[in-house]
Every structure is written in structure tokens, then in C-alpha cells.
PDB file of N, CA, C and O in Angstrom, chain B, residues numbered from 101:
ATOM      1  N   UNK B 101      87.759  28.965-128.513  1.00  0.00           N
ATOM      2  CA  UNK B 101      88.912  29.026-129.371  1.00  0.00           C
ATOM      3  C   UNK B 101      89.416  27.605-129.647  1.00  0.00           C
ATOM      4  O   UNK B 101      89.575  26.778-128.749  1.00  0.00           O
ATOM      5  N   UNK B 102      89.643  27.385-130.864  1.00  0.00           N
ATOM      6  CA  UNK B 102      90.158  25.890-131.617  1.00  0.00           C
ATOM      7  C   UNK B 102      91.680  25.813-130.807  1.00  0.00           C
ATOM      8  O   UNK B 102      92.242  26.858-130.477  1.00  0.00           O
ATOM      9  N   UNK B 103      91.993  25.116-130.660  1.00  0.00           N
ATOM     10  CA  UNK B 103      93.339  24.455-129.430  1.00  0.00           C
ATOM     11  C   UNK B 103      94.218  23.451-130.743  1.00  0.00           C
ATOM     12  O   UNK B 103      93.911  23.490-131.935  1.00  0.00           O
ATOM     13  N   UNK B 104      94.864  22.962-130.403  1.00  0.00           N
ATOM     14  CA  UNK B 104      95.817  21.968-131.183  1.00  0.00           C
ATOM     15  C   UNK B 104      94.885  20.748-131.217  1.00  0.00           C
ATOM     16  O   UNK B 104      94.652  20.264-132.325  1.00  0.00           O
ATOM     17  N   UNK B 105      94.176  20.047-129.838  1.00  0.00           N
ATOM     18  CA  UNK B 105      93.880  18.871-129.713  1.00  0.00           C
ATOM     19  C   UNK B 105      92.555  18.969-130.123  1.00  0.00           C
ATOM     20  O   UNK B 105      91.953  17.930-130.398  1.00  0.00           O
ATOM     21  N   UNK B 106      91.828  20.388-130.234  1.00  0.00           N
ATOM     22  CA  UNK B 106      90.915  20.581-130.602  1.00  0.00           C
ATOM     23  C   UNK B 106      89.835  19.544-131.826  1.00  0.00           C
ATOM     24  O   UNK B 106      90.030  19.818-133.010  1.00  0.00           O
ATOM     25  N   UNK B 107      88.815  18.474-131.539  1.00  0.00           N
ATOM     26  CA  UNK B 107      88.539  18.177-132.880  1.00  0.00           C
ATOM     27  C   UNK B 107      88.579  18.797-134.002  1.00  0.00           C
ATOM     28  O   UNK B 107      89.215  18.431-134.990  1.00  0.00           O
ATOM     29  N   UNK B 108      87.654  20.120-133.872  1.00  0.00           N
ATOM     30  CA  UNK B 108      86.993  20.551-135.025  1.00  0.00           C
ATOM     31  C   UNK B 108      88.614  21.986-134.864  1.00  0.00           C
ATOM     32  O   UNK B 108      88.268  22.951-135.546  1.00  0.00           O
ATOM     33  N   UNK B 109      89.661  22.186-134.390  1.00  0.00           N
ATOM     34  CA  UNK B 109      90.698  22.612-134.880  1.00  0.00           C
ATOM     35  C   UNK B 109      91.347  22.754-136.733  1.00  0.00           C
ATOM     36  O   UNK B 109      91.185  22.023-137.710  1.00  0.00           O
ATOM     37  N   UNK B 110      91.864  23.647-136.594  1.00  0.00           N
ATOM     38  CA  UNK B 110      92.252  23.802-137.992  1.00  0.00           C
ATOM     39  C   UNK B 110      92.929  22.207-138.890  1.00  0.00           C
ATOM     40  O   UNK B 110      92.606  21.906-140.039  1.00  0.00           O
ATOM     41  N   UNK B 111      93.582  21.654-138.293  1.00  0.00           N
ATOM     42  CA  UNK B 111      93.919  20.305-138.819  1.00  0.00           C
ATOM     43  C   UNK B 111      93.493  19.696-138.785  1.00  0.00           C
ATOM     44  O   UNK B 111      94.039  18.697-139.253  1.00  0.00           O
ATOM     45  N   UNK B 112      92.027  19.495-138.216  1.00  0.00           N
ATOM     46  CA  UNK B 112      91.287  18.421-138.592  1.00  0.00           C
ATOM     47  C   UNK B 112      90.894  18.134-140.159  1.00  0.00           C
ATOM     48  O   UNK B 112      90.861  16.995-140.625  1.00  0.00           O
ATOM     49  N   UNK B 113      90.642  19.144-140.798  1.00  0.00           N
ATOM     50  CA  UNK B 113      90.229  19.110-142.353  1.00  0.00           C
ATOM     51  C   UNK B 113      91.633  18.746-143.554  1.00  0.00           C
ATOM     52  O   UNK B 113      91.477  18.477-144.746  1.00  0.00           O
ATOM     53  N   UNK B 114      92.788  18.826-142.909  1.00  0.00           N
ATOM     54  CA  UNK B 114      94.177  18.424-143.151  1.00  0.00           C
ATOM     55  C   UNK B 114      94.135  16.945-143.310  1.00  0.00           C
ATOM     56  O   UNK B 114      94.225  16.222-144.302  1.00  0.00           O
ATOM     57  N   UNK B 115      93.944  16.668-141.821  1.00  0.00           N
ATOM     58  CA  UNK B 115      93.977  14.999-141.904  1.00  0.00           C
ATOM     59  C   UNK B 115      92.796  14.596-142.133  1.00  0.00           C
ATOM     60  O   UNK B 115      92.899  13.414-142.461  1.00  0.00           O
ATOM     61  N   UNK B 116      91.477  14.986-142.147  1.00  0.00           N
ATOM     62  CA  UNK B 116      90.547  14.018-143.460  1.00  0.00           C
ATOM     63  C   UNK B 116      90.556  14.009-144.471  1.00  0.00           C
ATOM     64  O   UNK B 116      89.946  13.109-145.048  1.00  0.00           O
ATOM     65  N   UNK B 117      91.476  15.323-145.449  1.00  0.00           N
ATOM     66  CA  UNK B 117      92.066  15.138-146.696  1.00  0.00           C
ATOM     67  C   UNK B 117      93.001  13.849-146.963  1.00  0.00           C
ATOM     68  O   UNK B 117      92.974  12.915-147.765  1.00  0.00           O
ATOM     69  N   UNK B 118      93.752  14.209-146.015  1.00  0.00           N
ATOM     70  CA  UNK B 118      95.245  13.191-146.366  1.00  0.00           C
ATOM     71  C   UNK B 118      94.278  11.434-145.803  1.00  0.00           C
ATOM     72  O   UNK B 118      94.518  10.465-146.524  1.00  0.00           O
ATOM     73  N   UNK B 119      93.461  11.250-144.790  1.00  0.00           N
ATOM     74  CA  UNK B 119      93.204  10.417-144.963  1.00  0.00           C
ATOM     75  C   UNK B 119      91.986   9.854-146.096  1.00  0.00           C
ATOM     76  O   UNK B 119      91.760   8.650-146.217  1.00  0.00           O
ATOM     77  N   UNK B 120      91.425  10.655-146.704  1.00  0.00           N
ATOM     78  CA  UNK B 120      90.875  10.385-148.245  1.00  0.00           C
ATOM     79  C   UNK B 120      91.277  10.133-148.817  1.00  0.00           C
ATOM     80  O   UNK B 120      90.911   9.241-149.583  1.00  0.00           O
ATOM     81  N   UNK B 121      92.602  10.891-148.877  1.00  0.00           N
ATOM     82  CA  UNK B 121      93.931  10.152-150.357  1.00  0.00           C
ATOM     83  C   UNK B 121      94.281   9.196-150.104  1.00  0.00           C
ATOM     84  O   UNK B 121      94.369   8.425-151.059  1.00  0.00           O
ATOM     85  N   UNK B 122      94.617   8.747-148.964  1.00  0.00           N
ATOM     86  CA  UNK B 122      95.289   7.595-148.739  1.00  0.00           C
ATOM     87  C   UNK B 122      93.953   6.304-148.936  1.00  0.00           C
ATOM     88  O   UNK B 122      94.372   5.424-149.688  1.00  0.00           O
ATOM     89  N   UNK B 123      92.859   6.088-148.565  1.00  0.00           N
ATOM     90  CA  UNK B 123      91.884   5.654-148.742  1.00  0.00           C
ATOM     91  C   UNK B 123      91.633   5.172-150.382  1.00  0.00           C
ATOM     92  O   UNK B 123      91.560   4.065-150.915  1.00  0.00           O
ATOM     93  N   UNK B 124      91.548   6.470-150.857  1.00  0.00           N
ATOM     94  CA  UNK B 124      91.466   7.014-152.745  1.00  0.00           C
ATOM     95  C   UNK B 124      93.120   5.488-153.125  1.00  0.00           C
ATOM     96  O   UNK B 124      93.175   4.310-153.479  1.00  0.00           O
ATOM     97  N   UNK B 125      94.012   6.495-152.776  1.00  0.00           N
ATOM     98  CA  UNK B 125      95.221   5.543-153.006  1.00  0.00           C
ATOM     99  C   UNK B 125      94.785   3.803-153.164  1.00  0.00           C
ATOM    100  O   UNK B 125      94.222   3.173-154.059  1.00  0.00           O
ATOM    101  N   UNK B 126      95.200   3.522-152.188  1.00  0.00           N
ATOM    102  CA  UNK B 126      94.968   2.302-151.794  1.00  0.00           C
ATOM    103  C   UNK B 126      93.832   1.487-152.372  1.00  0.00           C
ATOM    104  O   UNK B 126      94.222   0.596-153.125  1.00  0.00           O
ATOM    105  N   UNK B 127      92.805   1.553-152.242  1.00  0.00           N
ATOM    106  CA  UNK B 127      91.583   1.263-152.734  1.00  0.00           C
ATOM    107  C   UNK B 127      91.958   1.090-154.291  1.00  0.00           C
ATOM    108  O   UNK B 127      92.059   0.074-154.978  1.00  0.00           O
ATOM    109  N   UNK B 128      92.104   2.275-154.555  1.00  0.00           N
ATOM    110  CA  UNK B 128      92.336   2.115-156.375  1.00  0.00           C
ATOM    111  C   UNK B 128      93.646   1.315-157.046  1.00  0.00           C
ATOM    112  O   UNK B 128      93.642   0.996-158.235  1.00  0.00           O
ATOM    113  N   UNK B 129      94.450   1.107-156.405  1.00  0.00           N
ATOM    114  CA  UNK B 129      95.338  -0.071-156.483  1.00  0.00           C
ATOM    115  C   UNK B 129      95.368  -1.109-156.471  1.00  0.00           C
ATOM    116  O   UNK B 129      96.010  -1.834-157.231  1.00  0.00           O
ATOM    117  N   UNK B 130      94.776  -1.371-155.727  1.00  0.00           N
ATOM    118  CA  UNK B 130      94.129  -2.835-155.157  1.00  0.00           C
ATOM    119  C   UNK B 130      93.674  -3.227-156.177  1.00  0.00           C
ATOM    120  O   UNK B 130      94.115  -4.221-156.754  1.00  0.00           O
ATOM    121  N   UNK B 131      92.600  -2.447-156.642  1.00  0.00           N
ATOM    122  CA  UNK B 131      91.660  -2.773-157.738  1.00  0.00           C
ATOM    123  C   UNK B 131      92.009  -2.565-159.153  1.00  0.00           C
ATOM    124  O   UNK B 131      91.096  -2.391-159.960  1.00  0.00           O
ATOM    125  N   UNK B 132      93.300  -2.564-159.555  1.00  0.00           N
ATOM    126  CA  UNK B 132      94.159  -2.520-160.563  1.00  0.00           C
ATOM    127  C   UNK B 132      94.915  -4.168-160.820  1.00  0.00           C
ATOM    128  O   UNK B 132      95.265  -4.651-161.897  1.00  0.00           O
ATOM    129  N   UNK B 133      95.001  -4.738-159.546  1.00  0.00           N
ATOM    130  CA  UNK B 133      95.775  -5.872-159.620  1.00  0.00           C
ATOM    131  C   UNK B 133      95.137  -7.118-159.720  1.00  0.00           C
ATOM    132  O   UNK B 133      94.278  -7.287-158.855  1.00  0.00           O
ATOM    133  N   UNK B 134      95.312  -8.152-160.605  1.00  0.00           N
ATOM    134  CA  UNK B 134      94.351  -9.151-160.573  1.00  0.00           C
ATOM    135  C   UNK B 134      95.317 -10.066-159.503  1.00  0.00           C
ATOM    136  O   UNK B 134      96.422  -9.602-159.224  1.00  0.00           O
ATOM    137  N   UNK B 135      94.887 -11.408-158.887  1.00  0.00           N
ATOM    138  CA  UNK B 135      95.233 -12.173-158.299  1.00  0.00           C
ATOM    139  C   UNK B 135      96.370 -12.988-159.230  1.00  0.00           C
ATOM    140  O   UNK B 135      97.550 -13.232-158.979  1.00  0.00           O
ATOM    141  N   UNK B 136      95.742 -13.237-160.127  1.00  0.00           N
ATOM    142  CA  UNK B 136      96.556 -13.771-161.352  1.00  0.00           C
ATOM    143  C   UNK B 136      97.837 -13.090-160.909  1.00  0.00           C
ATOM    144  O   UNK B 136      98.762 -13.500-160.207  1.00  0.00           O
ATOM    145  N   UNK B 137      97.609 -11.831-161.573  1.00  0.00           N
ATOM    146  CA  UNK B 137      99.282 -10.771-161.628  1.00  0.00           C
ATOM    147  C   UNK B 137     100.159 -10.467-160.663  1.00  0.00           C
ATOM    148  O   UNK B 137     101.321 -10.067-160.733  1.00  0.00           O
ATOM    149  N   UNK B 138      99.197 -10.794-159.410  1.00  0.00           N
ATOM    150  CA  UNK B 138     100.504 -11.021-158.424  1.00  0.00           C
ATOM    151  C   UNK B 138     100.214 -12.301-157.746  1.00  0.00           C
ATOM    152  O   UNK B 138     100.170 -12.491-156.530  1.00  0.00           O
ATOM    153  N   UNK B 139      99.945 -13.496-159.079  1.00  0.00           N
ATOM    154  CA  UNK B 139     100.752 -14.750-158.486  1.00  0.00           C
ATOM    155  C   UNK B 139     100.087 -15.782-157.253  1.00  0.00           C
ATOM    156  O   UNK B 139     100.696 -16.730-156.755  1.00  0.00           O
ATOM    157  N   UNK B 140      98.522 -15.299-156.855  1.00  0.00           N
ATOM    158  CA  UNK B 140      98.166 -16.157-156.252  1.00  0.00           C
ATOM    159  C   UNK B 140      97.027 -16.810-156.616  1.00  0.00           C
ATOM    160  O   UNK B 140      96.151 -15.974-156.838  1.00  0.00           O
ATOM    161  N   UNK B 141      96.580 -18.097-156.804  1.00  0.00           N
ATOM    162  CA  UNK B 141      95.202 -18.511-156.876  1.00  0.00           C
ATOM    163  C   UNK B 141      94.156 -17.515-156.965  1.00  0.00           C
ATOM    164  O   UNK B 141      94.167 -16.455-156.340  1.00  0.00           O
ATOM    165  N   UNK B 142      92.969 -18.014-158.017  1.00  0.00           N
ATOM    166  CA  UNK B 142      92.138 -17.104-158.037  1.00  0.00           C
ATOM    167  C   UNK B 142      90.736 -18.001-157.432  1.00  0.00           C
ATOM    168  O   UNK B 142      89.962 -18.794-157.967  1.00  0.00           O
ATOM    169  N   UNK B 143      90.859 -17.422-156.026  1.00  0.00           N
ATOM    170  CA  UNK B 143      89.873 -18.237-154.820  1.00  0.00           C
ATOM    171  C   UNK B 143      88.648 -17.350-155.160  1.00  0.00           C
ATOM    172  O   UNK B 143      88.770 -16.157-155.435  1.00  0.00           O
ATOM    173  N   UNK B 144      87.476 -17.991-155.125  1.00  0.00           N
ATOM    174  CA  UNK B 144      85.735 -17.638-155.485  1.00  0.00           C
ATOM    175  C   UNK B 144      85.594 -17.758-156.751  1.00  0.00           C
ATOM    176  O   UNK B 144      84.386 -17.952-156.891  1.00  0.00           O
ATOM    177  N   UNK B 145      86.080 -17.763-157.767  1.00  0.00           N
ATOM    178  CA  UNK B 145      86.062 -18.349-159.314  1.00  0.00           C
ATOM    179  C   UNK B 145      85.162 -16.660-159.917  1.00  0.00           C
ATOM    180  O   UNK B 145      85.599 -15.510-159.859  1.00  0.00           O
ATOM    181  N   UNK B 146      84.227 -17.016-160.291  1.00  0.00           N
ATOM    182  CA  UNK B 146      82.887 -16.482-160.551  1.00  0.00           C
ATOM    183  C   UNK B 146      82.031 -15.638-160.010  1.00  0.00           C
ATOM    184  O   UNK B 146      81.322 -14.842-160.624  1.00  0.00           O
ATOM    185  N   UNK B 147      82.113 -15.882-158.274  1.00  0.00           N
ATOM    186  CA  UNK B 147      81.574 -15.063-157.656  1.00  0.00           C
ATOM    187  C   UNK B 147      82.688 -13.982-156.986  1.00  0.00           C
ATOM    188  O   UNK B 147      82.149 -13.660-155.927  1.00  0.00           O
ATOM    189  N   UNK B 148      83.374 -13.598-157.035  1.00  0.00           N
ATOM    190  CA  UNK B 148      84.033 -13.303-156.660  1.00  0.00           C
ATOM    191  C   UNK B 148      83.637 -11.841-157.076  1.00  0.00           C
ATOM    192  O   UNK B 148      83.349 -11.645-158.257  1.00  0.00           O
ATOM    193  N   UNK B 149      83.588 -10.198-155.655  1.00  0.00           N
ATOM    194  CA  UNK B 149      82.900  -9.547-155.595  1.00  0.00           C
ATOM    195  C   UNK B 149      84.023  -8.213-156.143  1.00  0.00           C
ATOM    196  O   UNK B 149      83.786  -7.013-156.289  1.00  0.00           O
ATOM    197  N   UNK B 150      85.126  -8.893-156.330  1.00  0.00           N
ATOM    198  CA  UNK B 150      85.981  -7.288-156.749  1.00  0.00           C
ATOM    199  C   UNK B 150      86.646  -7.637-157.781  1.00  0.00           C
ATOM    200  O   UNK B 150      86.910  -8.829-157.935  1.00  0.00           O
ATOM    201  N   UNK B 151      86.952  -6.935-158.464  1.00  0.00           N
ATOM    202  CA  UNK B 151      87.949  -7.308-159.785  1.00  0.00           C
ATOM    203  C   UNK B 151      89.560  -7.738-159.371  1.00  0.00           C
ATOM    204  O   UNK B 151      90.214  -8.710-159.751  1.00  0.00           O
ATOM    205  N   UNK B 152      89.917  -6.684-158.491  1.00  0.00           N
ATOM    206  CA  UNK B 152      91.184  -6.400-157.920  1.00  0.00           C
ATOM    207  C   UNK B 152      91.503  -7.374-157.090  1.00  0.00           C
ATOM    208  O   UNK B 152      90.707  -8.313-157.113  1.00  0.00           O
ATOM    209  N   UNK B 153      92.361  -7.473-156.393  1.00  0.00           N
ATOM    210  CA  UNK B 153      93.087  -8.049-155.190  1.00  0.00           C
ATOM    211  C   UNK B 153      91.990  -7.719-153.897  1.00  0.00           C
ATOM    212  O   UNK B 153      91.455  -6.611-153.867  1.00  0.00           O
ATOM    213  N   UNK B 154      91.734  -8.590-152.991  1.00  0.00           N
ATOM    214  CA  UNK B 154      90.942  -8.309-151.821  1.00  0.00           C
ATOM    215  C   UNK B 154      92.086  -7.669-151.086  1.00  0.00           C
ATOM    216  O   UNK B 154      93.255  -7.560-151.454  1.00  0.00           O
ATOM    217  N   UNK B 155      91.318  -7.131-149.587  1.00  0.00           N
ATOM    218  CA  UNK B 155      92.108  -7.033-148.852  1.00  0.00           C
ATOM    219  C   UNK B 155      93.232  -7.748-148.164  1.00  0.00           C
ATOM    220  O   UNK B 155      94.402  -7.414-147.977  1.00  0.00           O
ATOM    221  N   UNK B 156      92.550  -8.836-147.835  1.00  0.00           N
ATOM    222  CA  UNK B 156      93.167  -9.940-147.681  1.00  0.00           C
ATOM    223  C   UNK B 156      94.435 -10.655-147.959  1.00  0.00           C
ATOM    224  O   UNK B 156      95.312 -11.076-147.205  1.00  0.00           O
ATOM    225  N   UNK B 157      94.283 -10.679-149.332  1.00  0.00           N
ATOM    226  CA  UNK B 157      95.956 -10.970-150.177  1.00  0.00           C
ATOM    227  C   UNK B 157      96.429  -9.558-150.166  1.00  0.00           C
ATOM    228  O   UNK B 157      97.276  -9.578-149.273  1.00  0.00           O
ATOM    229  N   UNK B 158      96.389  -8.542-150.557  1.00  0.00           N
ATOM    230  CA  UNK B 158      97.187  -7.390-150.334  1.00  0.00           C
ATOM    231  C   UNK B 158      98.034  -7.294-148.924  1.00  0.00           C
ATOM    232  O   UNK B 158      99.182  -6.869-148.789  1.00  0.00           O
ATOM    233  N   UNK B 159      97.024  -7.878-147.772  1.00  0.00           N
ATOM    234  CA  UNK B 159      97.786  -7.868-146.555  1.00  0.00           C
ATOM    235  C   UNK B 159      99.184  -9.512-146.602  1.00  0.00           C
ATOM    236  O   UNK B 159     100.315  -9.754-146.182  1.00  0.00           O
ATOM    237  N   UNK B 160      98.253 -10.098-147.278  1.00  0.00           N
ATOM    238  CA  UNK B 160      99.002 -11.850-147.182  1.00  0.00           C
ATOM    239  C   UNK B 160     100.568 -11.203-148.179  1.00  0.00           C
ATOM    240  O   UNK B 160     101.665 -11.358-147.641  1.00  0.00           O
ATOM    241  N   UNK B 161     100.513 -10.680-149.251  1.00  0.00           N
ATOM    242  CA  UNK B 161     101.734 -10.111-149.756  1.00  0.00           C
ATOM    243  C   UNK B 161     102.491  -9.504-149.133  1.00  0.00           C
ATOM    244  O   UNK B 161     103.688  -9.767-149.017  1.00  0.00           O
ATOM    245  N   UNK B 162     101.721  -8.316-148.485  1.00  0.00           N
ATOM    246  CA  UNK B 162     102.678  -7.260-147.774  1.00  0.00           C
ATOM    247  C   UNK B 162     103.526  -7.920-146.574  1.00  0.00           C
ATOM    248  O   UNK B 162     104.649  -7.613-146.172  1.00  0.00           O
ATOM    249  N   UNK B 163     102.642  -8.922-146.127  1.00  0.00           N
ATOM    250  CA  UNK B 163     103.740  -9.256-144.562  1.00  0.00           C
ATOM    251  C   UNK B 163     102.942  -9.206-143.852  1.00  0.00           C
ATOM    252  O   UNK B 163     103.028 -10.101-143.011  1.00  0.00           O
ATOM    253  N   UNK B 164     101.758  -8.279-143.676  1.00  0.00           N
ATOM    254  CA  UNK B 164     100.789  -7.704-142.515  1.00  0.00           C
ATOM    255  C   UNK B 164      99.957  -8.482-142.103  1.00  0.00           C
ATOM    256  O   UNK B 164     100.016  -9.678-142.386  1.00  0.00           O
ATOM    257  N   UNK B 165      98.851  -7.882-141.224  1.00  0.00           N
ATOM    258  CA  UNK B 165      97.434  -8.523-140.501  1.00  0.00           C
ATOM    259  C   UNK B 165      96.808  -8.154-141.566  1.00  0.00           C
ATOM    260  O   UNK B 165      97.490  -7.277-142.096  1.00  0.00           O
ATOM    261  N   UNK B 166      95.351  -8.468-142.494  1.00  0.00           N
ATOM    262  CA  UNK B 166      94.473  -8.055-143.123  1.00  0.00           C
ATOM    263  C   UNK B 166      93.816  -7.238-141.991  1.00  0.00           C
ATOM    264  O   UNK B 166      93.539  -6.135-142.464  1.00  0.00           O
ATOM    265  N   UNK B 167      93.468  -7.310-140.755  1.00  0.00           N
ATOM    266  CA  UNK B 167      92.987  -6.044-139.883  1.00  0.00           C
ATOM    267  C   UNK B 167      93.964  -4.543-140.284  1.00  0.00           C
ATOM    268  O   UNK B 167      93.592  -3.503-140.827  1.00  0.00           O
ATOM    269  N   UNK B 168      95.565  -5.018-139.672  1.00  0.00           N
ATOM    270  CA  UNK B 168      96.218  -3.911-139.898  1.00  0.00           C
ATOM    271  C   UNK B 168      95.767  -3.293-141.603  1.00  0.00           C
ATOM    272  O   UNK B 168      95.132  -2.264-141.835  1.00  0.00           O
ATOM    273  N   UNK B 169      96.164  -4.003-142.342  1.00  0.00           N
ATOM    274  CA  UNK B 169      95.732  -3.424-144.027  1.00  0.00           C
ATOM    275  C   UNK B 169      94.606  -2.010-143.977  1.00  0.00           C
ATOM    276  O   UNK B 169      94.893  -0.832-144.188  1.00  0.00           O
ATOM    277  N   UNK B 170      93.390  -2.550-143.657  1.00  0.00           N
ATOM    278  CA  UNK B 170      92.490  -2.261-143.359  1.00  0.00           C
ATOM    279  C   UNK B 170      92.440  -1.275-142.969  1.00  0.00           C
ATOM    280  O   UNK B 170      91.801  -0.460-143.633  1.00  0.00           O
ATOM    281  N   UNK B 171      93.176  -0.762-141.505  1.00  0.00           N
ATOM    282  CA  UNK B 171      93.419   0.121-140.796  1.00  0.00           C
ATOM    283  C   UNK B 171      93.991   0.980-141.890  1.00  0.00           C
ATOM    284  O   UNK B 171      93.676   2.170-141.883  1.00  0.00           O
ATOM    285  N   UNK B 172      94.703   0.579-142.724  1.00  0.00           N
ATOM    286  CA  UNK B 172      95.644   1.367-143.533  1.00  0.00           C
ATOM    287  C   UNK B 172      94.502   2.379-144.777  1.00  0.00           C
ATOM    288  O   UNK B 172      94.296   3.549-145.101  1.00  0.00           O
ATOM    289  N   UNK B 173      94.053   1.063-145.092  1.00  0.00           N
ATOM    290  CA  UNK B 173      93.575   1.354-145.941  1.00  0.00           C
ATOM    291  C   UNK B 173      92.131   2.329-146.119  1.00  0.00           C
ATOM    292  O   UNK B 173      91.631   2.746-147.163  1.00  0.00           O
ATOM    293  N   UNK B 174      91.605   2.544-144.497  1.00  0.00           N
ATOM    294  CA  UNK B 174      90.458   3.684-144.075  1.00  0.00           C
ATOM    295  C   UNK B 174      91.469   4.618-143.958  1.00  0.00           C
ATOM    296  O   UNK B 174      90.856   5.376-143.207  1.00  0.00           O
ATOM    297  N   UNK B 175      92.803   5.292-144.151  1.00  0.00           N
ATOM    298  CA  UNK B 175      92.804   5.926-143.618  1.00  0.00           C
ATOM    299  C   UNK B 175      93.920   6.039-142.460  1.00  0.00           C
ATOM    300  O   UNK B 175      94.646   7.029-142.549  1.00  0.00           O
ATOM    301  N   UNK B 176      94.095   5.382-141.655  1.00  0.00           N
ATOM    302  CA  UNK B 176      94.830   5.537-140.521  1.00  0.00           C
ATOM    303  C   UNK B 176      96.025   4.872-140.470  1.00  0.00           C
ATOM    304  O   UNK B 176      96.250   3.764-139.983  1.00  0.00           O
ATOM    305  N   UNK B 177      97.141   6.007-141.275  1.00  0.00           N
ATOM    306  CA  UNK B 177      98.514   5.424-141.487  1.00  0.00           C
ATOM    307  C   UNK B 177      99.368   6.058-140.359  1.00  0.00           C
ATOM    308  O   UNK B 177     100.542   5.686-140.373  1.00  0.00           O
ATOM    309  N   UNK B 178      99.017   6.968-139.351  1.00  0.00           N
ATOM    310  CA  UNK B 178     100.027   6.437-138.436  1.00  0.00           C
ATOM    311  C   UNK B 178     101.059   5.899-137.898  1.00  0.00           C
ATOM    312  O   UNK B 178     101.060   4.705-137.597  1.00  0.00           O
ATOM    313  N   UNK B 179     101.849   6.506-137.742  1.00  0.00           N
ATOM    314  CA  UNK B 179     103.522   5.131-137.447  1.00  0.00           C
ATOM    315  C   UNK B 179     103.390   4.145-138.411  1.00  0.00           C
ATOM    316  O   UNK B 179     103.250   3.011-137.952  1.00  0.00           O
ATOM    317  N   UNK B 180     103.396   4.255-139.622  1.00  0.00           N
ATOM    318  CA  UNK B 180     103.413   3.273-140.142  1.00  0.00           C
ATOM    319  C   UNK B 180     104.932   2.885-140.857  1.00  0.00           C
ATOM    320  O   UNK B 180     105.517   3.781-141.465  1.00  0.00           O
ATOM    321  N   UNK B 181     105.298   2.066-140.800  1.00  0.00           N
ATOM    322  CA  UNK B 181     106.740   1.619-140.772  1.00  0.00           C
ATOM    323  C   UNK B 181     106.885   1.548-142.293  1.00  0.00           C
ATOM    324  O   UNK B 181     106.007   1.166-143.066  1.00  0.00           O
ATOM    325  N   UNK B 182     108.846   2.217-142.811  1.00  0.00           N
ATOM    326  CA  UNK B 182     108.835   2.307-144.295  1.00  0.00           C
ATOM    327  C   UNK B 182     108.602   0.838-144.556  1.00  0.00           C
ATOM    328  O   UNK B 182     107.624   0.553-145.249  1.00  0.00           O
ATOM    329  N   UNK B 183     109.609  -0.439-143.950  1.00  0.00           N
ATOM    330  CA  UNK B 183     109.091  -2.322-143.952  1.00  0.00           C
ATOM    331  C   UNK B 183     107.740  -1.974-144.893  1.00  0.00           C
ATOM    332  O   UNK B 183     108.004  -1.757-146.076  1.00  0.00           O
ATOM    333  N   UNK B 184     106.226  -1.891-144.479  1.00  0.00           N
ATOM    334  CA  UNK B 184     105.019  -1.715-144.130  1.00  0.00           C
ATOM    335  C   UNK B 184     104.874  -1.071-145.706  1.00  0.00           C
ATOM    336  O   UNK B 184     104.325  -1.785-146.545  1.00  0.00           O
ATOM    337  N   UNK B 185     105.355   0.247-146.094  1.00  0.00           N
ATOM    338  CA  UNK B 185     105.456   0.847-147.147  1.00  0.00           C
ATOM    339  C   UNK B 185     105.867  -0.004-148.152  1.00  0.00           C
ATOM    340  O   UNK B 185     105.281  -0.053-149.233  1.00  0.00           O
ATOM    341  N   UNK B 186     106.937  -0.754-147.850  1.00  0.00           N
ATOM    342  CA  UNK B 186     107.522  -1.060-148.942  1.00  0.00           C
ATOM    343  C   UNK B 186     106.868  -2.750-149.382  1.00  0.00           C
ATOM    344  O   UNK B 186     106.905  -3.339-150.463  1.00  0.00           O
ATOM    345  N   UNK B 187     106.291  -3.169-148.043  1.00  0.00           N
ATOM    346  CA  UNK B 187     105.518  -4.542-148.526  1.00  0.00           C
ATOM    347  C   UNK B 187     104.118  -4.586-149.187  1.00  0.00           C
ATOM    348  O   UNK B 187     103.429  -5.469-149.699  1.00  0.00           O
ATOM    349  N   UNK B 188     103.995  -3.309-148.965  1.00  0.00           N
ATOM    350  CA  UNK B 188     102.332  -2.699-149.873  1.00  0.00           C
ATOM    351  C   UNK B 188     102.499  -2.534-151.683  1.00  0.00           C
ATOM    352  O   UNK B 188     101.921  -3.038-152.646  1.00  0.00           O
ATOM    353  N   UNK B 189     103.961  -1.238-151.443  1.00  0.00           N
ATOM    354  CA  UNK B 189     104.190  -0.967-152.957  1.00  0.00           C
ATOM    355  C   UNK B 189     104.611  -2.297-153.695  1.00  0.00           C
ATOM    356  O   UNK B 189     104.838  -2.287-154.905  1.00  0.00           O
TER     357      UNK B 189
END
């Protein structure tokens, strides 16, 4: 019988939804924003492998670690503080 803490429990398929969206989210934002448009140097010129904002400056804007971002951005929003919310949006 599936338990609460259960992996394969009924909420497991809950939270790999919600962490897809949030993934989906994020990701596709990022990649909406040029460096230009929010104001920082555009570092790699030419080679440069994403259209959007890296992770990196998304975290350097928000306030955060680019690890923490990251974390965010697979997925695993957790306690994540409104601060945190509001240095992303």
C-alpha cells in the first residue's frame, strides 16, 4: 500500500508535474531576455550558446548563488523565499 512518504505514492506524479512547470517556466524566460535588456554586458560575443540570459546572470540579478538558481530552475523550489520570488520576477 502507497504511504504518504511513499515514492511511487499518489503525489509523486503531482510534484513531477509542478516540478516540470516550474522547469518549463523558468527556462522559457530566461530565454526571452537578452543580456542587453536587462542591462548587462554581452560576455562571449558570437559564441555565445543561448539566446537568453544564462543562468548565471539570472542568478547575478536575482541576489542568489547560480547553484541555488539552478536548483530552482530543475525543479526544486522548496522553501523558497517570496525575497527569492521577487528577485527572479
Amino acid at each position: 500500500m502507497a504511504g504518504r512518504n511513499d515514492p511511487n505514492g499518489p503525489n509523486r506524479d503531482i510534484r513531477d508535474d509542478f516540478r516540470a512547470e516550474i522547469r518549463e517556466f523558468l527556462g522559457t524566460r530566461r530565454a526571452r531576455v537578452t543580456p542587453e535588456q536587462a542591462g548587462l554586458p554581452l560576455y562571449g560575443g558570437e559564441r555565445r550558446r543561448v539566446t537568453g540570459l544564462r543562468r548565471e546572470e539570472v542568478a547575478l540579478l536575482a541576489g542568489i548563488s547560480s547553484e541555488y538558481y539552478t536548483r530552482l530552475e530543475r525543479g526544486n523550489a522548496t522553501g523558497v523565499s517570496e525575497s527569492v520570488i521577487e528577485g527572479i520576477a
